[in-house]
C-alpha positions in Angstrom: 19.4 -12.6 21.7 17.4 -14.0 24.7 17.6 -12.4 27.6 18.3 -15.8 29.6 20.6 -16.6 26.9 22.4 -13.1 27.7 22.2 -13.7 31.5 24.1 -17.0 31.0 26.7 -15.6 29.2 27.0 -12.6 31.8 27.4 -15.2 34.5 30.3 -17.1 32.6 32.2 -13.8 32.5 31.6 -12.9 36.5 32.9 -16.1 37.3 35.5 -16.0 35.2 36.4 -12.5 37.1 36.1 -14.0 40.3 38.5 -16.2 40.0 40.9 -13.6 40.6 39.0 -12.2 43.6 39.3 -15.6 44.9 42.7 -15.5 44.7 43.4 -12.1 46.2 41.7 -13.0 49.2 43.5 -16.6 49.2 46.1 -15.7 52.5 43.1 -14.4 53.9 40.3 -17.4 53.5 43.5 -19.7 54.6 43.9 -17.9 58.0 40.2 -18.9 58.3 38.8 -21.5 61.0 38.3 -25.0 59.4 34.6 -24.9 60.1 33.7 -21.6 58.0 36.6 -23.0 55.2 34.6 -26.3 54.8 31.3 -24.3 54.5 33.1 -22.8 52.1 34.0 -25.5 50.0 30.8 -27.5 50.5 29.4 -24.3 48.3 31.3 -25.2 45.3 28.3 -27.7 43.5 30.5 -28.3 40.5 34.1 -28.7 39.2 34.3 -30.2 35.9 35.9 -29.4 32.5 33.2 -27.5 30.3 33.9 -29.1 27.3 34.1 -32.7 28.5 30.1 -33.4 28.4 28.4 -35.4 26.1 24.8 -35.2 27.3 22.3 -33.0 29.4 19.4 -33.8 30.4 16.4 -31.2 31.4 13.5 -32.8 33.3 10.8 -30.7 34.8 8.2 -33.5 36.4 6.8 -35.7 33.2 8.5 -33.2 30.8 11.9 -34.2 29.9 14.6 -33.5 27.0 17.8 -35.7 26.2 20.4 -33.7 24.5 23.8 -35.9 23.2 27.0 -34.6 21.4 27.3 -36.0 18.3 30.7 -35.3 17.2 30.7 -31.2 17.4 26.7 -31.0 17.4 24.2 -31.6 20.2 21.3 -33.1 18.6 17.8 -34.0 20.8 17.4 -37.6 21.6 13.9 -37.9 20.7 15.0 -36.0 17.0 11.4 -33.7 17.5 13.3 -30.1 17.2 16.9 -29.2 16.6 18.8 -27.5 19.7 20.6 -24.7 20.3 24.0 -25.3 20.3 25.1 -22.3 22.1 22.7 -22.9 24.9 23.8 -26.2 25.3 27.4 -25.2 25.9 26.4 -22.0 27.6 25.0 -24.3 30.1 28.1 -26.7 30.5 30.9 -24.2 30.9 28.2 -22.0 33.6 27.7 -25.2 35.3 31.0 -26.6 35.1 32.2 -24.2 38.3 29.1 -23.0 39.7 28.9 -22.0 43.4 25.9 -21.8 46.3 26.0 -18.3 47.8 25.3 -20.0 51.3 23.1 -23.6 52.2 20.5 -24.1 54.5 21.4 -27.2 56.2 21.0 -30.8 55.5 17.9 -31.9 53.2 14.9 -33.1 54.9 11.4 -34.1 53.5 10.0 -31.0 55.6 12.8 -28.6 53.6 12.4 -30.3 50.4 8.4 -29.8 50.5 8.8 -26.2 51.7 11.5 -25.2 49.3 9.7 -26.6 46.3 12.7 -29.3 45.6 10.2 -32.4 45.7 8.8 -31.4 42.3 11.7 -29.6 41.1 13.8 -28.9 37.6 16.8 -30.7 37.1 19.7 -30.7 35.2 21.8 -33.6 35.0 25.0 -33.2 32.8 27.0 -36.5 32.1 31.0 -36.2 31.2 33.8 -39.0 31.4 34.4 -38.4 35.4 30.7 -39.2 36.0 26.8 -36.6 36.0 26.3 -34.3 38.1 22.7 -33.4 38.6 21.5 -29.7 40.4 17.6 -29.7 41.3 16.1 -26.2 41.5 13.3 -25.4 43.2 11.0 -22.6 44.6 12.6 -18.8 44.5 12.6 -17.3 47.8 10.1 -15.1 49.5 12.4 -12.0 49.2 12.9 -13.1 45.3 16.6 -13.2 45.7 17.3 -16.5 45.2 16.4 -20.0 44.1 16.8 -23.3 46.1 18.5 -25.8 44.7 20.3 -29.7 45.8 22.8 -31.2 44.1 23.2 -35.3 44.1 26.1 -36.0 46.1 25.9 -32.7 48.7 24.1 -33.3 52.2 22.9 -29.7 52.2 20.1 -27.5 50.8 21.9 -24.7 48.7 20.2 -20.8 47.9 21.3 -19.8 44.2 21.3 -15.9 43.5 18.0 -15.4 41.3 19.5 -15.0 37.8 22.0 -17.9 38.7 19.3 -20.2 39.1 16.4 -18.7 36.8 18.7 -19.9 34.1 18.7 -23.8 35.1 14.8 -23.9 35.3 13.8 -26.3 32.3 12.2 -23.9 29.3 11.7 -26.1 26.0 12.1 -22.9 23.9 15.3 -22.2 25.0 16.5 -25.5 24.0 15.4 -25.4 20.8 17.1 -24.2 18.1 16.7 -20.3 17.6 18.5 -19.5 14.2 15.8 -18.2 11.7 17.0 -20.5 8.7 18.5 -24.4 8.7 20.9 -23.4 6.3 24.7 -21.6 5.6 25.4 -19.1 3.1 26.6 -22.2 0.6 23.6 -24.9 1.6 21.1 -22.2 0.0 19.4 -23.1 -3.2 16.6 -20.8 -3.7 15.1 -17.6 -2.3 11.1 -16.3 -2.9 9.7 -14.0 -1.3 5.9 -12.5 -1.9 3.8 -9.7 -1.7 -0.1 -10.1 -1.4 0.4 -13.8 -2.9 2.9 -13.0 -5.6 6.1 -12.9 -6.2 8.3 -10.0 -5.6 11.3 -11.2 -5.9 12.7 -15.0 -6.8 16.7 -15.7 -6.5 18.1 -19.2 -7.7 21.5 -20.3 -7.3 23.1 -21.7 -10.5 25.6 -25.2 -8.9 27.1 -25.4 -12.3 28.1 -21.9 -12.6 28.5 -21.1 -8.8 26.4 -17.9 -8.8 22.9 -15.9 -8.4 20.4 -15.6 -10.8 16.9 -13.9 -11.2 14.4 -15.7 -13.7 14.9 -15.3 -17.8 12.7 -12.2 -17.7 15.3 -10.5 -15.8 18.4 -11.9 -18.4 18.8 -8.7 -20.4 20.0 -7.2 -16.6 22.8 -7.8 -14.3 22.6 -9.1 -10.9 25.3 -8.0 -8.3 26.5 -10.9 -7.2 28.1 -9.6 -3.8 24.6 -7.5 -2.6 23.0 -11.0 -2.9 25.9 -12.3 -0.6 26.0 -9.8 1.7 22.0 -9.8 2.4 21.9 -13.5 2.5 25.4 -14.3 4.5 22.9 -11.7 7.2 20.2 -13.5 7.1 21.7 -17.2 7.6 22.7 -15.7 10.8 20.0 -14.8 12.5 18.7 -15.7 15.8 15.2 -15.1 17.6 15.4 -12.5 20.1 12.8 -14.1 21.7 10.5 -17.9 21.4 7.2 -17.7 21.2 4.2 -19.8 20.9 4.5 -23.0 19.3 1.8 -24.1 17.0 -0.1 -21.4 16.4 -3.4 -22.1 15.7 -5.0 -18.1 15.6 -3.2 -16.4 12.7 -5.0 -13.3 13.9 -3.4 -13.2 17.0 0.5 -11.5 15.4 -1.4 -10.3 12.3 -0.2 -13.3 10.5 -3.7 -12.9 8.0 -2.0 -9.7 7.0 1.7 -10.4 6.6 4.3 -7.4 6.5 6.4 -10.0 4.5 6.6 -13.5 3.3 9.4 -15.6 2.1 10.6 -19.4 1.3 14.2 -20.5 1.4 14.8 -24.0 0.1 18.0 -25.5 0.5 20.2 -27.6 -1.8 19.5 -30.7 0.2 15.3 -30.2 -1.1 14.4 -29.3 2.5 12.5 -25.9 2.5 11.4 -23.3 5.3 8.4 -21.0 4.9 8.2 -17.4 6.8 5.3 -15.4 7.3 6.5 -11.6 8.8 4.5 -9.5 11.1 4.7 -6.0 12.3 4.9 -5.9 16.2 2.2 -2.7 16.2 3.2 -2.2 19.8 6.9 -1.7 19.6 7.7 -1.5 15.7 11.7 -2.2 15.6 10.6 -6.0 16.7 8.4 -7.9 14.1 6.6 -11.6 14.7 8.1 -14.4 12.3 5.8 -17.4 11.8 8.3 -20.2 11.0 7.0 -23.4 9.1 3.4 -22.2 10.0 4.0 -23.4 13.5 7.0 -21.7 15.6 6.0 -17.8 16.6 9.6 -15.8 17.0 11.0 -12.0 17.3 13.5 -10.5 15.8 14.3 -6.9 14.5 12.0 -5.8 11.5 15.3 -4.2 9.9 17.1 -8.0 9.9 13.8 -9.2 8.4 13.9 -6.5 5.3 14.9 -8.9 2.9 11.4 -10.1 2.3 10.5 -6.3 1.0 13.3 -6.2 -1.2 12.7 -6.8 -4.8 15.1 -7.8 -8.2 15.9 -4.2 -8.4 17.5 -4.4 -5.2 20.1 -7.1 -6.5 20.7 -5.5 -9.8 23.3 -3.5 -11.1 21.2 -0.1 -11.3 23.4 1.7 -13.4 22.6 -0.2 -16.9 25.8 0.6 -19.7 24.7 -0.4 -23.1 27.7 0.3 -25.1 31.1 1.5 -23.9 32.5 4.8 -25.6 35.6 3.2 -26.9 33.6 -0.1 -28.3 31.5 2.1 -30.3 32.3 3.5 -34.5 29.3 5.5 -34.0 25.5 5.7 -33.2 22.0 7.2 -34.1 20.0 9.3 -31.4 16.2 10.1 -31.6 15.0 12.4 -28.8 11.9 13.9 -28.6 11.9 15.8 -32.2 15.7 15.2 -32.3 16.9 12.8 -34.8 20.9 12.5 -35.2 23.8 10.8 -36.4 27.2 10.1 -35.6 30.4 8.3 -36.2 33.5 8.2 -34.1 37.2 7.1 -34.6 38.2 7.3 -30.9 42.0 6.3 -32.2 42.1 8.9 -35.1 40.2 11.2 -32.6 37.9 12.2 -35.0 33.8 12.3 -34.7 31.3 13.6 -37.2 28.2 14.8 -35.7 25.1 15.4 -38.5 27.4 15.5 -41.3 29.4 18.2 -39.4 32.9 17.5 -38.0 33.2 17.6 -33.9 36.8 18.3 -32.6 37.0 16.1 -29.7 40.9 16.3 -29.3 39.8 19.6 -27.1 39.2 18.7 -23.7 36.5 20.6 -23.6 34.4 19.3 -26.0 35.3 16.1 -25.5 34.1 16.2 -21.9 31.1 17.8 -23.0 30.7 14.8 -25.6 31.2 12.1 -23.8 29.1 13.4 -20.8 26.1 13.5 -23.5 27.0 10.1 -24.6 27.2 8.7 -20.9 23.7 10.6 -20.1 21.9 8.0 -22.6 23.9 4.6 -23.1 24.2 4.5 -19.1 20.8 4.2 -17.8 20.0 5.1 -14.1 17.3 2.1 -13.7 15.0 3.3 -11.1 12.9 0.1 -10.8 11.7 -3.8 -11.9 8.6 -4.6 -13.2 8.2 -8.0 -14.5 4.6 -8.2 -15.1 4.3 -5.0 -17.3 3.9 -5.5 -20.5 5.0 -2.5 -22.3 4.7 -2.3 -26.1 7.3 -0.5 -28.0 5.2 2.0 -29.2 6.3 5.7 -30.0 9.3 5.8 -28.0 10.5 9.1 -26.4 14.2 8.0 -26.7 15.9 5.7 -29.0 19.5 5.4 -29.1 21.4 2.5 -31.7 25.3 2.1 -31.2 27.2 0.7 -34.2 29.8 -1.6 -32.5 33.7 -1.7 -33.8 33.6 -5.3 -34.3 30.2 -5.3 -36.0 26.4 -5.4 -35.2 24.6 -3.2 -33.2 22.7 -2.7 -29.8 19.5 -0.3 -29.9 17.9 1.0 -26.8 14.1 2.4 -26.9 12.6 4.1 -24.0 9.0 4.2 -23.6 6.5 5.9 -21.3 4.0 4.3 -19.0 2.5 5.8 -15.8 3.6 8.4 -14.0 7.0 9.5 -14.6 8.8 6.3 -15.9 9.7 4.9 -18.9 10.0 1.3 -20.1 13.7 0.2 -21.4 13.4 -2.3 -24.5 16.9 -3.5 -25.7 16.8 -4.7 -29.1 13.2 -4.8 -28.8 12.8 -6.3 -25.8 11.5 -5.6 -22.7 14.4 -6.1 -20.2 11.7 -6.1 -17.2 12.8 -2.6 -15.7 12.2 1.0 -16.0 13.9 4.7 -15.8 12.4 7.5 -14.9 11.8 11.2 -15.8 14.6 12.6 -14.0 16.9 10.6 -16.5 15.7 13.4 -19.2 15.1 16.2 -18.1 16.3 19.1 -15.5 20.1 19.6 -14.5 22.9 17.0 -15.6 20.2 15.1 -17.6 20.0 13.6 -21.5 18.3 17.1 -22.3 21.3 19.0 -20.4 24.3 17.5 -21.6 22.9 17.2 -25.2 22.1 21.3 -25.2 25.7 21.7 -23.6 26.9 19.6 -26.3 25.4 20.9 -29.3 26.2 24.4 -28.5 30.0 24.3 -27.5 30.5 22.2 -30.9 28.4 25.0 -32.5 26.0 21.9 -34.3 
């Protein structure tokens, strides 16, 4: 969050806590001589309820910015950028009791030239009762506070520093800081790239209320709540810091070298493009180029989404064929070619020809532990451009279901270590790897386990 943003916020809650100080001390202030009590009271600017505004106003010389309420939402007169509702209201409440720390006088031309209030910021903030309008001006020479007026007040007031640093007109801070337009349910579609492809495209389905990844990914299963949770984050973001606006230089945040690149589109047809950048100098931060324009920071882990890819939304364990749907299967390994059928009611299995006696326990964990090793597959990534043939497969496993037909899974090498999964003969766009095979509490593990307790 902005640090002027936090600083605001911070001054809310030490003047909410003075209030009680005030109090303490109220016997005290009363025994007071009229004179100092009056000072007193002249150093109280504002007094108005925080929620009763409908417009503010930031001027700063020729450079001005009309913000109205529009039923719950502060919108910018002139429509050019969308504002930042918290700041808005940050300023109201802050303003709505905010108190000089001492005044130097009634205003002159002489004090209004020297304290920088001729050419100053101002904020004026319009409610039912009337506006009240502050001016700030130059900080003092010991950088303690800021001079300000207020329309209405004979005096010239001193503001501590952070009190008044936060009135001084800055256009970024009105403007709207959230990363994306949009809430969790006004999302349509989510892309994001790597070197000018696609890594990873996520479409919401209106009709049947849910997630999906592109027909080449059908034959998996997205989880439906990791895609919630990672988008309900990133709807909810907010710059840590503006920066430049209209960025001409792409070299300038690495932008011609993106860490990461996404477009979100929305359900209304709108649409906003990202381009992510590394902050080289401090790492946790990266750059965000919004709409090829707006330069922001945030924290690179809040930004990860644009490095994710379908295998990150999936369900990673794959199940092909549950035990108890099953009246038996076939099971090619390597130089391994078997057969088996399976009554789980009658509890009786034939494995090869030879009867198995799974009503033991301990065959029957040792049998189903084999089974689980090969018809639930530990995906270890997505590829969607491969195009694997099923060629030579090292595993092939068919399950004969109860109520008829059958499902066949091939596994395939290609580079390194992993294989391609077909299903029915098709590629279903992701891969296992070698540690699904072989070493401990593997498909070569549990099958030796197997075959020697039942003595096959």
């Amino acid at each position: 969050m902005n640090k002027r943003i936090i600083a605001l916020i911070v001054l809310i809650l030490m003047a909410g806590a003075s209030i009680g100080t005030m109090l303490f001390f109220k016997d005290k202030k009363n025994k007071e001589d009229n004179k100092i009590q009056e000072e007193i009271n002249d150093n109280v600017l504002f007094d108005f309820d925080p929620y009763s505004p409908t417009q503010i106003v930031f001027t700063k010389g020729d450079e001005s910015y009309t913000c109205k309420l529009d039923g719950e939402k502060w919108i910018l007169e002139s429509g050019e950028f969308p504002v930042d509702q918290t700041y808005c209201q940050l300023i109201c409440t802050y303003c709505s009791n905010l108190t000089a720390v001492e005044n130097y006088g009634e205003i002159t031309d002489e004090k209004l030239k020297m304290y920088g209030l001729d050419n100053a910021d101002k904020v004026e903030i319009t409610e039912p009762k009337g506006t009240h309008t502050i001016t700030i001006g130059n900080m003092s020479p010991t950088g303690e506070y800021y001079y300000a007026t207020v329309d209405g007040k004979k005096n010239v007031y001193a503001l501590e520093l952070m009190r008044g640093s936060v009135l001084k007109l800055d256009r970024l801070l009105i403007k709207n800081k959230e990363l994306l337009p949009y809430t969790l349910y006004d999302l349509k579609e989510v892309t994001t790239y790597k070197d000018g492809k696609i890594l990873c495209d996520l479409t919401f389905d209106e009709d049947g209320s849910k997630w999906e990844l592109p027909a080449y990914y059908s034959q998996v299963t997205l989880d439906q709540t990791e895609v919630t949770a990672t988008f309900n984050n990133i709807v909810r973001l907010e710059a840590e810091e503006m920066m430049d606006e209209k960025l001409d230089d792409l070299t300038k945040y690495g932008f011609d070298k993106p860490y990461g690149e996404a477009v979100v589109k929305g359900l209304d047809g709108s649409e906003r493009h990202l381009l992510v950048s590394i902050n080289e100098s401090d790492p946790k931060y990266c750059y965000v180029l919004v709409d090829k324009e707006q330069v922001e920071m945030y924290y690179t882990a809040d930004l990860d989404f644009t490095q994710k890819t379908a295998y990150d939304y999936i369900v990673q364990n794959y199940n092909t064929a549950s035990y108890y749907n099953i009246s038996g299967f076939s099971f090619k390994f390597r130089e391994n070619d078997d057969k088996c059928t399976l009554d789980n009611d009658a509890k009786e299995c034939t494995y090869n020809g030879k009867s198995v006696d799974i009503d033991s326990s301990e065959t029957y964990l040792a049998f189903t532990n084999f089974y689980n090793s090969f018809s639930i597959l530990k995906l270890k990534g997505t590829d969607a451009e491969a195009k694997p043939e099923l060629k030579d497969p090292e595993l092939s496993a068919e399950f004969l279901l109860k109520e008829g037909g059958s499902i066949k899974i091939d596994l395939v090498k290609g580079e390194d270590t992993i294989y391609y999964v077909f299903r029915d003969g098709k590629y279903i766009g992701a891969y296992v790897d070698e540690s699904m095979l072989t070493g401990r509490n593997t498909v070569s593990d549990f099958y030796l386990k197997f075959k020697k307790l039942a003595n096959i």
